[in-house]
mmCIF entry with sequence, helices, sheets and N, C-alpha, C, O atoms, coordinates in Angstrom:
data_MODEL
# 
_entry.id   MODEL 
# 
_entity.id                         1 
_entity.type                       polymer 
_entity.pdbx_number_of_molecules   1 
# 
_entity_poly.entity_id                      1 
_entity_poly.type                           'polypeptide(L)' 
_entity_poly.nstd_linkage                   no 
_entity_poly.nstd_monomer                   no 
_entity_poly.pdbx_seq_one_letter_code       
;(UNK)(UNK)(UNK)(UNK)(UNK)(UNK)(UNK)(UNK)(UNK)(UNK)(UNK)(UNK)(UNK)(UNK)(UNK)(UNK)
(UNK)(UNK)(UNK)(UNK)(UNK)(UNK)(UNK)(UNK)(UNK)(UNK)(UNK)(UNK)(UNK)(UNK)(UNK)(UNK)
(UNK)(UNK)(UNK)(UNK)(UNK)(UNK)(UNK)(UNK)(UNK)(UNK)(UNK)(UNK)(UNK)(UNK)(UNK)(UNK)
(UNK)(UNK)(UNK)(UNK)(UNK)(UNK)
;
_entity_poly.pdbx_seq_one_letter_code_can   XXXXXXXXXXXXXXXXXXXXXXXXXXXXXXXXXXXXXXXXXXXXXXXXXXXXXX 
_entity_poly.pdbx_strand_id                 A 
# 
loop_
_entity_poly_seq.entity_id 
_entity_poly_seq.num 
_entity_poly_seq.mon_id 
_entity_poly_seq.hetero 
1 1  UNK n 
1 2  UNK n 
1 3  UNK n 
1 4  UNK n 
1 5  UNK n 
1 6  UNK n 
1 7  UNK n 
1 8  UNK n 
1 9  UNK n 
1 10 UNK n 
1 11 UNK n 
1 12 UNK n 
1 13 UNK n 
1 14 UNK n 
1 15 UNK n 
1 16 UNK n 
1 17 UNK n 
1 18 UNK n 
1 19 UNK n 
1 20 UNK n 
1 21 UNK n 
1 22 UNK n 
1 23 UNK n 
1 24 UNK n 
1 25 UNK n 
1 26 UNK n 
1 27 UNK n 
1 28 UNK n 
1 29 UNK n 
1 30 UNK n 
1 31 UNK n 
1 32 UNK n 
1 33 UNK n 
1 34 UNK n 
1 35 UNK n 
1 36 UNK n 
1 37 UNK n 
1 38 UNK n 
1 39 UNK n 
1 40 UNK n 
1 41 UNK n 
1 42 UNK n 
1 43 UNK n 
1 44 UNK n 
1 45 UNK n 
1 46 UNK n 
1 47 UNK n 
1 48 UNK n 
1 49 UNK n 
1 50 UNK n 
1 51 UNK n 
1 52 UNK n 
1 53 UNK n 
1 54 UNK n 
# 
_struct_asym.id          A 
_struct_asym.entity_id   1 
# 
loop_
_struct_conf.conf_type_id 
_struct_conf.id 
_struct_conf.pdbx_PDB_helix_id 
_struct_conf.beg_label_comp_id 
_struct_conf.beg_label_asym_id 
_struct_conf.beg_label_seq_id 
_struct_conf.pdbx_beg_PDB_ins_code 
_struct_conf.end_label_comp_id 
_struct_conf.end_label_asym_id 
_struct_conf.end_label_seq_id 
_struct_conf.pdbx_end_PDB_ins_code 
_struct_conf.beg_auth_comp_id 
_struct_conf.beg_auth_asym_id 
_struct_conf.beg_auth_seq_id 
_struct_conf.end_auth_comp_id 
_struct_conf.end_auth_asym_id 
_struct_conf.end_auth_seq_id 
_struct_conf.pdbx_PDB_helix_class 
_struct_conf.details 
_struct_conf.pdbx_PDB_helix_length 
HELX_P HELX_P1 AA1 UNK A 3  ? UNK A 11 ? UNK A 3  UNK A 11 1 ? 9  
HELX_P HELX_P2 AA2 UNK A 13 ? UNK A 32 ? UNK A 13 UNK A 32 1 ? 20 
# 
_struct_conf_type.id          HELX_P 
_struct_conf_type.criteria    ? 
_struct_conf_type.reference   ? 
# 
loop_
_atom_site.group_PDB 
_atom_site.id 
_atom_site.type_symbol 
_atom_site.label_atom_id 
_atom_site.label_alt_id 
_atom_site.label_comp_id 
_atom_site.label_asym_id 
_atom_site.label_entity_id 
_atom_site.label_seq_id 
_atom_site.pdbx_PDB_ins_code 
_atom_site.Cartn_x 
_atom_site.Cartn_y 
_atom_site.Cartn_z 
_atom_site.occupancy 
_atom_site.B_iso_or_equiv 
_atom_site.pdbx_formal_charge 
_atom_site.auth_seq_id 
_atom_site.auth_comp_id 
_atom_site.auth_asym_id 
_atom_site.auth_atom_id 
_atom_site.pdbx_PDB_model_num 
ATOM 1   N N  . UNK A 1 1  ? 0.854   -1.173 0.000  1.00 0.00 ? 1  UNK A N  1 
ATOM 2   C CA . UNK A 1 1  ? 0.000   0.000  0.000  1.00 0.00 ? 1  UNK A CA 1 
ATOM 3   C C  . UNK A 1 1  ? 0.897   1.232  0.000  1.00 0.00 ? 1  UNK A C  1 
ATOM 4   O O  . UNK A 1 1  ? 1.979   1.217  0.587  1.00 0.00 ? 1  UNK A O  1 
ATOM 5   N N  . UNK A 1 2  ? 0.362   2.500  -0.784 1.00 0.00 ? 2  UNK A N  1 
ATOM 6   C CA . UNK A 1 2  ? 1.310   3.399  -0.718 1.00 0.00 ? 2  UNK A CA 1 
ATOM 7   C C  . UNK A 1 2  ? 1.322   4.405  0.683  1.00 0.00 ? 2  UNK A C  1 
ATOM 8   O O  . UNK A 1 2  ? 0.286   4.768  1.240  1.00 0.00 ? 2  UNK A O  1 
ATOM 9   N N  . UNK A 1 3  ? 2.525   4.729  1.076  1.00 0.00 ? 3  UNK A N  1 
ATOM 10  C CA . UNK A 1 3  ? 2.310   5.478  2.354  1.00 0.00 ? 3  UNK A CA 1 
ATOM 11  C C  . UNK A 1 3  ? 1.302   7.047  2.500  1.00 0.00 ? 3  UNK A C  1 
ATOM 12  O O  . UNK A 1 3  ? 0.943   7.718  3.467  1.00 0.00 ? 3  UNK A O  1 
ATOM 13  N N  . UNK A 1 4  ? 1.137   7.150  1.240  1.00 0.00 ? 4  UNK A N  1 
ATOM 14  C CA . UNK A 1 4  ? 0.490   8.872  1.259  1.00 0.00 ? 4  UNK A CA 1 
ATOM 15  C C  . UNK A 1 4  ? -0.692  8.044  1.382  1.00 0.00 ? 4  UNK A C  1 
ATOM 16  O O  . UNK A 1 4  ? -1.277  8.343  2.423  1.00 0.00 ? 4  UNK A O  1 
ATOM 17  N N  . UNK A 1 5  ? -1.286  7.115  0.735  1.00 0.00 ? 5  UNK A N  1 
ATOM 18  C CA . UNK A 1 5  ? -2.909  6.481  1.426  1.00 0.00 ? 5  UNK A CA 1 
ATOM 19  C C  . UNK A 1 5  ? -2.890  6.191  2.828  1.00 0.00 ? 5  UNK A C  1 
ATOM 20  O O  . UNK A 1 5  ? -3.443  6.722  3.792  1.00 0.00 ? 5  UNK A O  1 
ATOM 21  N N  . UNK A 1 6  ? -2.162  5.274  2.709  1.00 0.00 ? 6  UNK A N  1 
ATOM 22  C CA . UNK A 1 6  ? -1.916  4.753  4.507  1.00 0.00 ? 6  UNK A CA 1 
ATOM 23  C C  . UNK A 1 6  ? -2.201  5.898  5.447  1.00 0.00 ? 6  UNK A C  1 
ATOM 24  O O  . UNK A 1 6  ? -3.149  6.072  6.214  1.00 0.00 ? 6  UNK A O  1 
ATOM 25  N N  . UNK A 1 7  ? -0.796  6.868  5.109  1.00 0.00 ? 7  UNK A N  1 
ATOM 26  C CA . UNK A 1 7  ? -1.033  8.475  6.098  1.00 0.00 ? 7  UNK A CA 1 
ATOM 27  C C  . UNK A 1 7  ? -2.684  9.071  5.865  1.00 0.00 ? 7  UNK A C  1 
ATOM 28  O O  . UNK A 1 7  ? -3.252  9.547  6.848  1.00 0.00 ? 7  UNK A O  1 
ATOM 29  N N  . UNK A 1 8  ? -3.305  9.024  4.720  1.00 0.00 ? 8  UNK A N  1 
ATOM 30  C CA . UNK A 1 8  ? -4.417  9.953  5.114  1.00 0.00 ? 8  UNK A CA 1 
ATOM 31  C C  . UNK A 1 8  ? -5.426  9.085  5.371  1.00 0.00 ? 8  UNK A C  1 
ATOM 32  O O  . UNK A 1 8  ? -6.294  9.707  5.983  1.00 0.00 ? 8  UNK A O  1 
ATOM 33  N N  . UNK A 1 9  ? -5.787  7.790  5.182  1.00 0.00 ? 9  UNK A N  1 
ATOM 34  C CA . UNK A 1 9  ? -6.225  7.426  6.095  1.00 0.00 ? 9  UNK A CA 1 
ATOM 35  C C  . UNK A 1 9  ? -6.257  6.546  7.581  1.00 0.00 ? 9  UNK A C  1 
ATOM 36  O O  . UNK A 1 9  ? -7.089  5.736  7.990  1.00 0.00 ? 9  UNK A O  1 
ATOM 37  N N  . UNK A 1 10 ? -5.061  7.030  8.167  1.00 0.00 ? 10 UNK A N  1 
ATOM 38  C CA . UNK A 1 10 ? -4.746  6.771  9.530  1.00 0.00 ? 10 UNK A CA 1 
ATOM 39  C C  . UNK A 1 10 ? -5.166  8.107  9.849  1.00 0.00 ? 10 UNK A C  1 
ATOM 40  O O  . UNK A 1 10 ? -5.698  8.059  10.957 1.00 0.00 ? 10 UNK A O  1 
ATOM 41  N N  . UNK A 1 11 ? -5.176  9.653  9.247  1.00 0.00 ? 11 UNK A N  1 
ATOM 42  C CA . UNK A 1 11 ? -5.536  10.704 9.738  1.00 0.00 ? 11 UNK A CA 1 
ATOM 43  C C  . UNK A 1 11 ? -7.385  10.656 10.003 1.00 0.00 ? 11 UNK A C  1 
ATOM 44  O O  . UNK A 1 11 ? -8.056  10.961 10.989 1.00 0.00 ? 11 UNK A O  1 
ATOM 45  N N  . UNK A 1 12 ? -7.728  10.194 8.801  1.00 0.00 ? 12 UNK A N  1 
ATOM 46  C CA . UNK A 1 12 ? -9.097  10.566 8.626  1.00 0.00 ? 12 UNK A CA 1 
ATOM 47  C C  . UNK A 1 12 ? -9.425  9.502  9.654  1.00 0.00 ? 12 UNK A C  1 
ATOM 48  O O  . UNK A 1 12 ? -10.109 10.202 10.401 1.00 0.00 ? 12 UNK A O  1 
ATOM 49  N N  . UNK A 1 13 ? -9.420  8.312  10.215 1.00 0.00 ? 13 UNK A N  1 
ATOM 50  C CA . UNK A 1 13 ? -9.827  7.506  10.983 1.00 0.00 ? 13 UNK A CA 1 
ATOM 51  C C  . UNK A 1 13 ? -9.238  8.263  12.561 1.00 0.00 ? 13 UNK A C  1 
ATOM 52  O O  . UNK A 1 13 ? -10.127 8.365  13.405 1.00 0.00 ? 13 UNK A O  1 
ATOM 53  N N  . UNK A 1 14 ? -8.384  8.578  12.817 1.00 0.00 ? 14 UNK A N  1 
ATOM 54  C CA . UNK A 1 14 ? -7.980  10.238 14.285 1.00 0.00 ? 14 UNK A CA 1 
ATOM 55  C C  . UNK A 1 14 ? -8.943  10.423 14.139 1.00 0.00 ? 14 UNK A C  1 
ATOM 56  O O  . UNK A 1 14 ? -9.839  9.671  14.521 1.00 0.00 ? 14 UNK A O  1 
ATOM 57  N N  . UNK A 1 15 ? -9.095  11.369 13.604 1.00 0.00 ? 15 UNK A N  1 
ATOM 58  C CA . UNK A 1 15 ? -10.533 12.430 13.402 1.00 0.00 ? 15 UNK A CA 1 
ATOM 59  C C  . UNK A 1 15 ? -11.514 11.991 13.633 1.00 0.00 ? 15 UNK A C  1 
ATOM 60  O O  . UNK A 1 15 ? -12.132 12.646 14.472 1.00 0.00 ? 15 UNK A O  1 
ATOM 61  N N  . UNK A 1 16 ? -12.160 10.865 13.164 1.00 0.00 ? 16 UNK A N  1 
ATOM 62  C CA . UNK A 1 16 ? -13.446 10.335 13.153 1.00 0.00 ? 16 UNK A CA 1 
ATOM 63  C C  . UNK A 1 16 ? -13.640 9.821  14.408 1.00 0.00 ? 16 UNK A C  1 
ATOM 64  O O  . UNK A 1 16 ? -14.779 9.849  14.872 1.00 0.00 ? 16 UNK A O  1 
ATOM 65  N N  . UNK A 1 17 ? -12.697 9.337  15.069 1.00 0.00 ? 17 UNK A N  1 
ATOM 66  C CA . UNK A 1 17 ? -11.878 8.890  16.641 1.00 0.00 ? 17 UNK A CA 1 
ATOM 67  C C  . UNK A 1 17 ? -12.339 10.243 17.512 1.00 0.00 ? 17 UNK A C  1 
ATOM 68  O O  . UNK A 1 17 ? -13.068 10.413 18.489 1.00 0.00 ? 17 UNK A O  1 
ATOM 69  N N  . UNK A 1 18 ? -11.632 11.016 16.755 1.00 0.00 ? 18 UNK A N  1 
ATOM 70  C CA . UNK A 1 18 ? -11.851 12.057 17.922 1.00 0.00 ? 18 UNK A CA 1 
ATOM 71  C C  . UNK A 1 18 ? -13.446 12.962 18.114 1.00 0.00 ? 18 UNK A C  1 
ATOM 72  O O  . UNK A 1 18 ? -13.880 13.688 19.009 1.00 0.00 ? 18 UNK A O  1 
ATOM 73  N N  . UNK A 1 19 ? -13.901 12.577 17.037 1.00 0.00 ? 19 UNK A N  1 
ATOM 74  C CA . UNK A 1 19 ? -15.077 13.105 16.775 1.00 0.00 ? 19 UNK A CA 1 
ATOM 75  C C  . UNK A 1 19 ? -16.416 12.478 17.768 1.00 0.00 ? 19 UNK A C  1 
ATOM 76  O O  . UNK A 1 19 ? -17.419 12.942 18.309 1.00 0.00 ? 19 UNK A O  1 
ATOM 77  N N  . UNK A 1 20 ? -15.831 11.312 17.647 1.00 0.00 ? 20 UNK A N  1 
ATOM 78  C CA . UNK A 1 20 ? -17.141 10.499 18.616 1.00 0.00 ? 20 UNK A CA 1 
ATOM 79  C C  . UNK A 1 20 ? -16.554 10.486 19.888 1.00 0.00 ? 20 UNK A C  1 
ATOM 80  O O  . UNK A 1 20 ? -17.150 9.814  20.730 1.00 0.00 ? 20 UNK A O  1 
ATOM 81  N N  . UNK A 1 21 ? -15.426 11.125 20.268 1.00 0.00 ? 21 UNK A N  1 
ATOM 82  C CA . UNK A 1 21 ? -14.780 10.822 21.922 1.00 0.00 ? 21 UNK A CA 1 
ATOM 83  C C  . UNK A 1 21 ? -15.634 12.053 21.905 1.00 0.00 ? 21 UNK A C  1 
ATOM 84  O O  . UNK A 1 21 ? -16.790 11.816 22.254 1.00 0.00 ? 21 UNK A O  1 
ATOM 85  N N  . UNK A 1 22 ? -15.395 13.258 21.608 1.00 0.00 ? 22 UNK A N  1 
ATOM 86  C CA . UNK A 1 22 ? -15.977 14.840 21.615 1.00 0.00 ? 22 UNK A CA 1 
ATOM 87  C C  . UNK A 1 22 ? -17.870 14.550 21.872 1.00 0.00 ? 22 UNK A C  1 
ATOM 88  O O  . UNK A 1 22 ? -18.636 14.956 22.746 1.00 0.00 ? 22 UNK A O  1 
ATOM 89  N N  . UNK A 1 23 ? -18.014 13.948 21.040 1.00 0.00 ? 23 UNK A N  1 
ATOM 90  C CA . UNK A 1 23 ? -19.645 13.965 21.305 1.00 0.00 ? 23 UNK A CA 1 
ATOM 91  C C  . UNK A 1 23 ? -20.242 13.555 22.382 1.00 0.00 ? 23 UNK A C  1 
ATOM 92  O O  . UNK A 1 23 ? -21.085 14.162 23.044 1.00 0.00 ? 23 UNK A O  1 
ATOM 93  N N  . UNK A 1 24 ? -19.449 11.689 22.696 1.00 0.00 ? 24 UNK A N  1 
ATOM 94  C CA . UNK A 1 24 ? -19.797 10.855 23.914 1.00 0.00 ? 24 UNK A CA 1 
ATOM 95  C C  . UNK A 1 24 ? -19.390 11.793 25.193 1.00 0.00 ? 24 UNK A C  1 
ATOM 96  O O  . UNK A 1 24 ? -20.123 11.667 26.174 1.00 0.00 ? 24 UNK A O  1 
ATOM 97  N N  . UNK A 1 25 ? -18.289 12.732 25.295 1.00 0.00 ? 25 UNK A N  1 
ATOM 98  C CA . UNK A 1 25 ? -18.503 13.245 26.166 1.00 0.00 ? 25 UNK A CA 1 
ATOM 99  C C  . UNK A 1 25 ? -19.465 14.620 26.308 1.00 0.00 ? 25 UNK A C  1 
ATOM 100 O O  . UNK A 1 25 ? -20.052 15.108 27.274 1.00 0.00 ? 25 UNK A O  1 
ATOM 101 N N  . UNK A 1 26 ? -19.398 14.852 25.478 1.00 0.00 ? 26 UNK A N  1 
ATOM 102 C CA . UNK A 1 26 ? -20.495 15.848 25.135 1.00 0.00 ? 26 UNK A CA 1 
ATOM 103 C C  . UNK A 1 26 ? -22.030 15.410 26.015 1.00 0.00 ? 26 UNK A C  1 
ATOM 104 O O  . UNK A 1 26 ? -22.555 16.082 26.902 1.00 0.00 ? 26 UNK A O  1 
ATOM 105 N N  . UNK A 1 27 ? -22.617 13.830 25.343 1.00 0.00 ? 27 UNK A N  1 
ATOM 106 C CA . UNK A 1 27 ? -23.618 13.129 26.228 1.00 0.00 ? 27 UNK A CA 1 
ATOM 107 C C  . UNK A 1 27 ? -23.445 13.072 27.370 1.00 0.00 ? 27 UNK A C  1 
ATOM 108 O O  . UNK A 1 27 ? -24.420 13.254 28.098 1.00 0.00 ? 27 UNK A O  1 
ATOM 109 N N  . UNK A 1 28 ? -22.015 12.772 28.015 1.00 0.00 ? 28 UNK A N  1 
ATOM 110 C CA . UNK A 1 28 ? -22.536 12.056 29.053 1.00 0.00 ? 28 UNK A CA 1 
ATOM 111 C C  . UNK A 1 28 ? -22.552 13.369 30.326 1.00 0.00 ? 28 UNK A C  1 
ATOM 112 O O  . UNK A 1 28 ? -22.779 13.108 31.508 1.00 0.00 ? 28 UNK A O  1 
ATOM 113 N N  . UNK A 1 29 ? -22.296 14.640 29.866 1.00 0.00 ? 29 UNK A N  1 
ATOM 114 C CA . UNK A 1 29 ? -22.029 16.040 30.495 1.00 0.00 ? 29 UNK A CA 1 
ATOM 115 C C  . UNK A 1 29 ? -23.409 16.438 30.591 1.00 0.00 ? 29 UNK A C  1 
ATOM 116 O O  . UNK A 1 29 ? -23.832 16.708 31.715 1.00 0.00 ? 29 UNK A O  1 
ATOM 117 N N  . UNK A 1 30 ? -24.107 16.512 29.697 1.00 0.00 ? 30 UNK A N  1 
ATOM 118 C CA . UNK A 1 30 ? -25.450 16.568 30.129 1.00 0.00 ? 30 UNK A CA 1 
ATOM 119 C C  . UNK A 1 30 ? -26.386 15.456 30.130 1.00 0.00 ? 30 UNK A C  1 
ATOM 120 O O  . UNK A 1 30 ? -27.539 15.610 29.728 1.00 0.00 ? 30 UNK A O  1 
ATOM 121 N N  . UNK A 1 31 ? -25.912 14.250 30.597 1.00 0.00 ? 31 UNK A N  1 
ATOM 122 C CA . UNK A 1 31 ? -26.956 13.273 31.074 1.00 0.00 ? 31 UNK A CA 1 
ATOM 123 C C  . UNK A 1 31 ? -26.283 13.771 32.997 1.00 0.00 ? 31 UNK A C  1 
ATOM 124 O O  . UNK A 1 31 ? -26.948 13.868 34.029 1.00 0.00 ? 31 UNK A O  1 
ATOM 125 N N  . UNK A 1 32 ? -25.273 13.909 32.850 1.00 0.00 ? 32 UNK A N  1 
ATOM 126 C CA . UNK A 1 32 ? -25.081 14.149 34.004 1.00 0.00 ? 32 UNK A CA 1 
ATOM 127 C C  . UNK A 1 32 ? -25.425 15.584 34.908 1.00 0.00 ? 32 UNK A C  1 
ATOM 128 O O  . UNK A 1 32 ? -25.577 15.737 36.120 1.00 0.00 ? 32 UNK A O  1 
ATOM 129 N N  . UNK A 1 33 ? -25.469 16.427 33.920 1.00 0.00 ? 33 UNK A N  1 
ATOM 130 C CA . UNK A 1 33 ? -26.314 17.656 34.705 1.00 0.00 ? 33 UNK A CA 1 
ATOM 131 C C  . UNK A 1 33 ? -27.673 17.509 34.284 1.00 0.00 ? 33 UNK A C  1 
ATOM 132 O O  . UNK A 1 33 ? -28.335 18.227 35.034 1.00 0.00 ? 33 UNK A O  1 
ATOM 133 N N  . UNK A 1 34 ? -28.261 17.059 33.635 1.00 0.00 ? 34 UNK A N  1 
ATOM 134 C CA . UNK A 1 34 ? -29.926 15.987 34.069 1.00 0.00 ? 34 UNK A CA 1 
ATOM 135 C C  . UNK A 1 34 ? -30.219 15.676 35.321 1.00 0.00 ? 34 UNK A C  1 
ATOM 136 O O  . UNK A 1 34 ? -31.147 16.051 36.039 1.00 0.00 ? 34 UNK A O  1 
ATOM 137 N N  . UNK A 1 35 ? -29.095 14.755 35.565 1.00 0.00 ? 35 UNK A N  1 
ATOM 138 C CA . UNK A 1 35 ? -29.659 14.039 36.839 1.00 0.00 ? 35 UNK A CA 1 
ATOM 139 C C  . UNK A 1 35 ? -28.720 14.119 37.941 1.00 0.00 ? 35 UNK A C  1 
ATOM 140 O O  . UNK A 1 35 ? -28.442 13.216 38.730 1.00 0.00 ? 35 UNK A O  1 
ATOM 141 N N  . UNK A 1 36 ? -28.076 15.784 37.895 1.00 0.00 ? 36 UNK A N  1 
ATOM 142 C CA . UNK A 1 36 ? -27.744 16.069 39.391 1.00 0.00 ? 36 UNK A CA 1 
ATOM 143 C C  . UNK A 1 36 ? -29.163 16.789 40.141 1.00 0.00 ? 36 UNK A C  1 
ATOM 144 O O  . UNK A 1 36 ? -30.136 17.334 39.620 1.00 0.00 ? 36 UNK A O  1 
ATOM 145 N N  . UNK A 1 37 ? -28.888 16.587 41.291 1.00 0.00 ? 37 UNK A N  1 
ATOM 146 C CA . UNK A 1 37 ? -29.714 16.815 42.270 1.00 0.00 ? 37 UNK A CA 1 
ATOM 147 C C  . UNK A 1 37 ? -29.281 16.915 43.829 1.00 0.00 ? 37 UNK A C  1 
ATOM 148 O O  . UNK A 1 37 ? -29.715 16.302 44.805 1.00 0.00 ? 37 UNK A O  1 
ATOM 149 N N  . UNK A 1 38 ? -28.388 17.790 43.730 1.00 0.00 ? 38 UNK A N  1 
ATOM 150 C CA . UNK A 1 38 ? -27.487 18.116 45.062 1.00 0.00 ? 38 UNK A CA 1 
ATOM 151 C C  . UNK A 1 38 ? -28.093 19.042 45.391 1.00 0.00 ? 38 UNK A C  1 
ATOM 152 O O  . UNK A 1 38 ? -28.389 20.033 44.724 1.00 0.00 ? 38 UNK A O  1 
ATOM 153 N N  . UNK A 1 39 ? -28.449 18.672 46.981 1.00 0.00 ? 39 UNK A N  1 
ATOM 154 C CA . UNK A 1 39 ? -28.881 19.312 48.059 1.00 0.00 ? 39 UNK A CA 1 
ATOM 155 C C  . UNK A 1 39 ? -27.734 19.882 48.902 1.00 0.00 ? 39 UNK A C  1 
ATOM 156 O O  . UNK A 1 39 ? -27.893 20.961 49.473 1.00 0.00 ? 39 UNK A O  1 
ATOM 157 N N  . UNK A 1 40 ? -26.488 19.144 49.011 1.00 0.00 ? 40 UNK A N  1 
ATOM 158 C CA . UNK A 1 40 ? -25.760 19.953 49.943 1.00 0.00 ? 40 UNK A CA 1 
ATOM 159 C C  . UNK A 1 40 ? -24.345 20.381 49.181 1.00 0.00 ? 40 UNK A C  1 
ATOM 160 O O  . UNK A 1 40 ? -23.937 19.563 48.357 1.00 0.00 ? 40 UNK A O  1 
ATOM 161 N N  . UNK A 1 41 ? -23.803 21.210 49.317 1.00 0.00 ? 41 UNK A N  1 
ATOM 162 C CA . UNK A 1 41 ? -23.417 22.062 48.764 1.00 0.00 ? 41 UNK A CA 1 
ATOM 163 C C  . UNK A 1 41 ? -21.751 21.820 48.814 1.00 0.00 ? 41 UNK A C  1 
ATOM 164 O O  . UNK A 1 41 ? -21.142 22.863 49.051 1.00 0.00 ? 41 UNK A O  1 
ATOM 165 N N  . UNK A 1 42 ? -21.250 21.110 48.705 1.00 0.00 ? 42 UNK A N  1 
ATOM 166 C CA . UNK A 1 42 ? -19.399 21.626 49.713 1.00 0.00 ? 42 UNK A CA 1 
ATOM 167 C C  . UNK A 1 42 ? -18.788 22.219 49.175 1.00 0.00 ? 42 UNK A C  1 
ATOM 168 O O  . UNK A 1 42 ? -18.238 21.716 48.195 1.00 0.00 ? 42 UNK A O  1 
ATOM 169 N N  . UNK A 1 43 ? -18.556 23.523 49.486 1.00 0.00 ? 43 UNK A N  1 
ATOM 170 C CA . UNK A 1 43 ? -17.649 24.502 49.127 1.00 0.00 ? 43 UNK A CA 1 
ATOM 171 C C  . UNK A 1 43 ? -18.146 25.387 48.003 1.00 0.00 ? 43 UNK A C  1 
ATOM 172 O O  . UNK A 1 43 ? -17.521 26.103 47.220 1.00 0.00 ? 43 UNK A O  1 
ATOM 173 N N  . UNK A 1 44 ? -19.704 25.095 48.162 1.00 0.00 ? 44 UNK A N  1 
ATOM 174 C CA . UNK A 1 44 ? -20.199 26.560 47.501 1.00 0.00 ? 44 UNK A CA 1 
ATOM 175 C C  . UNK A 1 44 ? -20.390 25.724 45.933 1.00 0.00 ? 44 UNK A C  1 
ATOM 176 O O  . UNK A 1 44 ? -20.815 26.571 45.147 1.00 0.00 ? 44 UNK A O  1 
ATOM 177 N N  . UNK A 1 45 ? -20.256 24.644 45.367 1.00 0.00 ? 45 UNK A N  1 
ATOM 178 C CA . UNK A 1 45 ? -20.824 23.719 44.122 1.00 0.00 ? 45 UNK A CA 1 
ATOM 179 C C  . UNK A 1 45 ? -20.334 22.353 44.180 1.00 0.00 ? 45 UNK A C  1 
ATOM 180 O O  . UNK A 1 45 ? -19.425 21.737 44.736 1.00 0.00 ? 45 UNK A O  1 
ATOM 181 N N  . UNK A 1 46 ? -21.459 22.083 43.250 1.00 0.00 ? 46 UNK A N  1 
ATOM 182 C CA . UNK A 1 46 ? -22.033 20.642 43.025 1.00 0.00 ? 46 UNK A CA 1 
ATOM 183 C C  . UNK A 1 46 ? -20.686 19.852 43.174 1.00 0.00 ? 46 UNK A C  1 
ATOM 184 O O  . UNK A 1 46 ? -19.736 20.432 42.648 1.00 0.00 ? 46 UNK A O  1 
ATOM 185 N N  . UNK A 1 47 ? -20.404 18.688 43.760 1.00 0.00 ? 47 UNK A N  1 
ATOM 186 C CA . UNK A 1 47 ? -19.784 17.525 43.746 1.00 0.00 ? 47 UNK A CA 1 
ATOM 187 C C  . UNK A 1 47 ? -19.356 17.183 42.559 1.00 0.00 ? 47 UNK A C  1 
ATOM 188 O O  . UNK A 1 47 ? -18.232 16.883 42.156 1.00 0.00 ? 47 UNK A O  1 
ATOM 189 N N  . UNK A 1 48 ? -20.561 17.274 41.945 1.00 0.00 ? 48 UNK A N  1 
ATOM 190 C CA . UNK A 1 48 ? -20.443 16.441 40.519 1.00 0.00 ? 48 UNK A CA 1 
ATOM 191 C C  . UNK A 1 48 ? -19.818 17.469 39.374 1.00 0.00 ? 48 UNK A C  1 
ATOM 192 O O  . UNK A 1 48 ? -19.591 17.148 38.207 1.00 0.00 ? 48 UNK A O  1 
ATOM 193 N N  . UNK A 1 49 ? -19.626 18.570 39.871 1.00 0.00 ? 49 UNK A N  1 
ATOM 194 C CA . UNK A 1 49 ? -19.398 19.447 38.732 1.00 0.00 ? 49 UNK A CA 1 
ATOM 195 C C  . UNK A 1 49 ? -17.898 19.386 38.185 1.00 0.00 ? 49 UNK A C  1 
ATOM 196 O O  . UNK A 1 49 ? -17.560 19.953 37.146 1.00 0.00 ? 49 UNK A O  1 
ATOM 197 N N  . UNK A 1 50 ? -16.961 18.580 39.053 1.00 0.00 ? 50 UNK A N  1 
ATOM 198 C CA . UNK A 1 50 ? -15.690 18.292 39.130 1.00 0.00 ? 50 UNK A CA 1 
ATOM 199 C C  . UNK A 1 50 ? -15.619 17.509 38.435 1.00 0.00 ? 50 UNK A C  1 
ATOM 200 O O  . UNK A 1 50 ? -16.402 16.565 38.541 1.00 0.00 ? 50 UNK A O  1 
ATOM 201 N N  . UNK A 1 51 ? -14.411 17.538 37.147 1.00 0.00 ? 51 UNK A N  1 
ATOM 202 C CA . UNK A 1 51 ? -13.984 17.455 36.217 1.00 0.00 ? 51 UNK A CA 1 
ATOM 203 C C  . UNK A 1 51 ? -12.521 16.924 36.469 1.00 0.00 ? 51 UNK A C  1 
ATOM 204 O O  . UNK A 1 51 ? -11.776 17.524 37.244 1.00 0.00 ? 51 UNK A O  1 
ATOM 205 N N  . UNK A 1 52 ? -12.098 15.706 35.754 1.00 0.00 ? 52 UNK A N  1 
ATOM 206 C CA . UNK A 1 52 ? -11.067 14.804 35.833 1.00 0.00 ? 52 UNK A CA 1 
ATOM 207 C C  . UNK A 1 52 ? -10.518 15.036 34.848 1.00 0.00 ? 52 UNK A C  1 
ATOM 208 O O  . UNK A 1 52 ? -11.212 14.927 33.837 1.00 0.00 ? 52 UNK A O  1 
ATOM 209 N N  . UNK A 1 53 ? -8.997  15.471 34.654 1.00 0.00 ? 53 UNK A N  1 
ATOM 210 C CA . UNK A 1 53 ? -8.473  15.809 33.585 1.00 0.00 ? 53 UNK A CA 1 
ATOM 211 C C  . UNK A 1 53 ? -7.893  14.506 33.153 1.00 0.00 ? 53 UNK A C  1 
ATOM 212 O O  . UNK A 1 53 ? -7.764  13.491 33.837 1.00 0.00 ? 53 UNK A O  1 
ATOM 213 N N  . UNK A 1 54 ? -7.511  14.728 31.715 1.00 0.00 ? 54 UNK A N  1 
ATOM 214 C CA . UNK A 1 54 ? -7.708  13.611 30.514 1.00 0.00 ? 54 UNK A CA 1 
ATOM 215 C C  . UNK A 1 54 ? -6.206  13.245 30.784 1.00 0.00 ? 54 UNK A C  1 
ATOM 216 O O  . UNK A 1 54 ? -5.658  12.359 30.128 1.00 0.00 ? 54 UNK A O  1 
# 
């Protein structure tokens, strides 16, 4: 196979990769502010609003 195919599509398959990581988290950010429902407060916001870096 020639490498300039190979390279663009190992790129275009990234992308398409990264495209559905972007969305799924996209879902699951607001399935999750859906169904918060915090009553108590620590430190002035939501528990859940905390964010785990990648």
């Amino acid at each position: 196979m020639d490498n300039k195919k190979l390279g663009i599509i190992l790129i275009v398959i990234c992308i398409f990769l990264g495209l559905i990581l972007f969305s799924l988290n996209n879902l699951l950010n607001t399935h999750l502010d859906a169904g918060c429902q915090c009553t108590v407060l620590e430190g002035g916001s939501c528990p859940h609003e905390k964010q785990t870096s990648w």
